[in-house]
N, C-alpha and C positions, 0 to 999 in steps of 0.2 A: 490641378487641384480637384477639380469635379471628376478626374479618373479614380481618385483616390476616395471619395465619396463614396461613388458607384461600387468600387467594389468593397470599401468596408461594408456600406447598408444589403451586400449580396451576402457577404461570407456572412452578417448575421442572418440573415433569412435563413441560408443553408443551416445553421447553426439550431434553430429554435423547428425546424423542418422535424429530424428524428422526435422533438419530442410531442408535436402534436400529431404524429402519427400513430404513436404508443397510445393505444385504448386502455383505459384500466376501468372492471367492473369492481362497483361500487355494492358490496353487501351489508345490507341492515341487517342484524341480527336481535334476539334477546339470550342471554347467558344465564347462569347461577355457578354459584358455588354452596355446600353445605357445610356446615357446622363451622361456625354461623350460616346460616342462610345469608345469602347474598346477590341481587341481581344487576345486574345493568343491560342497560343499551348501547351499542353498540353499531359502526360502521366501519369495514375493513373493505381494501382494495385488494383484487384479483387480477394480475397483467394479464393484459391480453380482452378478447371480447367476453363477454357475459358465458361462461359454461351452461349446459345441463342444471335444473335445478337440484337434482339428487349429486350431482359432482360439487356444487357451489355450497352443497350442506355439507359435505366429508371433508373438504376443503378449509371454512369455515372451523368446522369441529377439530381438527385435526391442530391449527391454528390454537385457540381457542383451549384446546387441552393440556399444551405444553406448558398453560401458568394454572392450572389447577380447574378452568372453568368449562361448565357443560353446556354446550351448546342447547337451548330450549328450542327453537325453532328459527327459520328465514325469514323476515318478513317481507324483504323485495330483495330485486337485482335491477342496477339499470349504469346503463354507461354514462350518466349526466351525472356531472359534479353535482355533490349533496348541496345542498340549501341551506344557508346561514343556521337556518332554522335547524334543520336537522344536523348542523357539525354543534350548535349551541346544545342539543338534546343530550346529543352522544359525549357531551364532556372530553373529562379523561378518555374516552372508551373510540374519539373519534381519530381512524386508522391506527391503532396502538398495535393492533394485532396484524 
């Protein structure tokens, strides 16, 4: 019975393995759309490590475009899961995109 233990609690380990090796970066953004004006804020993930800041804006925008809205600027990038705080900010707008 403890063989069957050991290896259930291994095939999970292996199991939960691929996904904490998947980095995803974490972009803060702010948007608009016009007419109406319209803003929010925003957090979107990026697989993989942090890019370039100028790749993480095209990216972003690119994102961000396909439902009507204009990228206004980045405001960070970081591989650390957002903060209560900051998915609470981002509303609707947290990883939507």
């Amino acid at each position: 019975m403890k063989h069957i233990a050991a290896l259930l609690l291994s095939l999970g380990l292996l199991a939960a393995l691929p996904a904490a090796a998947q980095a995803e970066c974490y972009v803060e953004y702010k948007a608009k759309q016009d007419s109406p004006l319209r803003l929010h804020y925003g957090i979107l993930a990026l697989p993989g490590d942090c890019p370039p800041a100028n790749l993480a804006d095209q990216k972003a925008a690119d994102r961000l475009s396909r439902n009507g809205w204009v990228l206004l600027n980045v405001l960070g990038l970081s591989t650390k899961v957002p903060t209560d705080a900051m998915r609470s900010n981002a509303g609707d707008y947290y990883l939507r995109y």
